[in-house]
C-alpha positions in Angstrom: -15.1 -9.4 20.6 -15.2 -6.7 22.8 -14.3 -2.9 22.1 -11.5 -3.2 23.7 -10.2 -5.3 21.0 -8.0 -3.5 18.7 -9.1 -5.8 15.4 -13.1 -4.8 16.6 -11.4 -0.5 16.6 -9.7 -1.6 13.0 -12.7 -2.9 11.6 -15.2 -0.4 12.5 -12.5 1.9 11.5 -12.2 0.6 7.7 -16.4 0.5 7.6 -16.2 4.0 8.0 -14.1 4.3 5.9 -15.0 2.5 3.2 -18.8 4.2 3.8 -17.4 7.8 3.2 -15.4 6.8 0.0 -18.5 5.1 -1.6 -20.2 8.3 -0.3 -18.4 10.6 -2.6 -18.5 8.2 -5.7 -19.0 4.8 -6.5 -15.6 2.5 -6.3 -14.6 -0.9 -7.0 -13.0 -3.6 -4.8 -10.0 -3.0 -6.0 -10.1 1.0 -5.9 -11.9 0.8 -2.0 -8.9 -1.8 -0.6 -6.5 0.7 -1.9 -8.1 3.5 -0.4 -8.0 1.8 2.6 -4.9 0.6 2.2 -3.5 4.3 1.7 -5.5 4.7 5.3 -3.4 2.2 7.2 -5.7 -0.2 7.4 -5.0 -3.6 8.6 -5.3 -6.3 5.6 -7.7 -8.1 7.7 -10.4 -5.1 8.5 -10.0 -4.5 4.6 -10.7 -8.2 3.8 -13.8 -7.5 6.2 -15.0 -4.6 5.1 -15.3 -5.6 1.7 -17.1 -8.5 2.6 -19.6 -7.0 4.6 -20.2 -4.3 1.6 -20.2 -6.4 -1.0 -23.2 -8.3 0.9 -24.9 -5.6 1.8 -25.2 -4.4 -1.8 -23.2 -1.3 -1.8 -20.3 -2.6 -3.2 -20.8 -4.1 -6.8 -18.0 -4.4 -9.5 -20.6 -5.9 -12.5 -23.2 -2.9 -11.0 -19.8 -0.8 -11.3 -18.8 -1.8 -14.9 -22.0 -1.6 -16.3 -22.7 2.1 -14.9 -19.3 3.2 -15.9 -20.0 1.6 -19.7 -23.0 3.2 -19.8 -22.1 6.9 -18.6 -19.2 6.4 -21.1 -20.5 5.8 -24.0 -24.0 8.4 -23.4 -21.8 11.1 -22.1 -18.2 11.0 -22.9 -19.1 9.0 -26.4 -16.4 6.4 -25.4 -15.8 3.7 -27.4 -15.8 0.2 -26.2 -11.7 -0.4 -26.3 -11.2 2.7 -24.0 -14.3 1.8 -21.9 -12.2 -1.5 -21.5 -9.3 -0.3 -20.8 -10.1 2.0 -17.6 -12.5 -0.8 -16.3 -9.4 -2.9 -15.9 -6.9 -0.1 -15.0 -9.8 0.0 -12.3 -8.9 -3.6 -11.3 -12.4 -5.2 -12.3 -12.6 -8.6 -13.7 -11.9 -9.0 -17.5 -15.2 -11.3 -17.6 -17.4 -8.7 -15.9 -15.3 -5.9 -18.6 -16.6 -8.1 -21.7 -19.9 -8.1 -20.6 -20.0 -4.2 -19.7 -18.5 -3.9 -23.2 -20.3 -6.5 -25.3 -24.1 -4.5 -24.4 -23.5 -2.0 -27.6 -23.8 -3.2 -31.3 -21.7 -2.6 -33.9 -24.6 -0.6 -35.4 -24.4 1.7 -31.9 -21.1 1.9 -31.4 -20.4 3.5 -35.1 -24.1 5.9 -34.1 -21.8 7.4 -31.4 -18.8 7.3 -33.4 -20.4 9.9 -35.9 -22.5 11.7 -33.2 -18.8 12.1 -31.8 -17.8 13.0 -34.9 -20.4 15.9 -35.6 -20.1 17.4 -32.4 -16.1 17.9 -32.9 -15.7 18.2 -36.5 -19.0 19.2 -37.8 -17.1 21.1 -40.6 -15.1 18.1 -41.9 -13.0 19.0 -45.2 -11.9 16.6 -47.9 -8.6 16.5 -47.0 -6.4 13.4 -46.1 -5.1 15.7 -43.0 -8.7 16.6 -41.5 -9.7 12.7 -42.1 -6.9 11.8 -40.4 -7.8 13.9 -37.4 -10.8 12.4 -37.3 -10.0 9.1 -37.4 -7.1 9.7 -34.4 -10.2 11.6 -32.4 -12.2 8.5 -32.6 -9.5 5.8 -31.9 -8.3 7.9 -29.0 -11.8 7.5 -27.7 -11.1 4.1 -27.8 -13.5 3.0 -31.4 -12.0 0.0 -33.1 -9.5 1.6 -36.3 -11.4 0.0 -38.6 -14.7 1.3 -37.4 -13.3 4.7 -36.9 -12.2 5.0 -40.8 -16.1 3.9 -41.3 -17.3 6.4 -39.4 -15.4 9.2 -40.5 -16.2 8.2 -44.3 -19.8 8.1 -43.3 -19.3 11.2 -41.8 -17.7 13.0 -45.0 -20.5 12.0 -47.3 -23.3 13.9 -44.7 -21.3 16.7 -45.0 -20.5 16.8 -48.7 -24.9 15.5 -49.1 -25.4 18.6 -47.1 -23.5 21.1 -48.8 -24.7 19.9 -52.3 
């Protein structure tokens, strides 16, 4: 293929590309083809692209997933339904989603749920309303309902130990 070729311009074009966007954060196939696609670039050069990437290394969607769960739950204190959720609104696999999700326990999830809970509401009253805003706080975060009410019982008795 010579450089004359205007597949060979397309391709090189969508490397760079694809390079820059995984430059200024890390993507997944599905979120680099439509960036590329939002470029104009041929279907083909894409299809490339992403193959070359992806064997290089620098393109990973279980890599992704696992990152993403990770920084989720540590920073954000995301719970494992919402962590689902934007892994497949990000277009990765649902097998690779399950295994980003299934690396917390129960026992961690419902940690995070009242570490969640006592940086937002560290002041919890009694009342059905405030325990109801707390339980909508977690599940919004994406913690299981039933897990959430645990927590934010649990949550109630440290404050109600502590004030005693």
């Amino acid at each position: 293929m010579d450089d004359s070729d205007p597949r060979h311009t397309d391709h090189a074009r969508a490397i760079d590309l694809a390079y820059k966007a995984l430059a200024t954060r890390a993507r997944t196939v599905s979120e680099l083809k439509t960036f590329l696609e939002r470029k104009r670039v041929e279907p083909s050069a894409i299809d490339a692209a992403v193959e070359e990437l992806s064997q290089s290394g620098f393109l990973d969607d279980e890599r992704y997933a696992q990152q993403f769960a990770e920084d989720k739950r540590t920073l954000e204190l995301w719970g494992a339904e919402r962590i689902a959720r934007d892994l497949q609104r990000r277009g990765v696999e649902p097998q690779l989603v399950e295994a980003a999700c299934a690396t917390q326990s129960r026992n961690d999830e419902l940690d995070s749920a009242l570490a969640l809970l006592g940086e937002r509401l560290p002041h919890l009253s009694a009342d059905d309303r405030s325990r109801d805003k707390a339980w909508r706080l977690l599940v919004r975060r994406g913690y299981e309902p039933e897990l959430a009410y645990e927590a934010v019982r649990l949550h109630a008795r440290r404050i109600q130990s502590r004030a005693a």
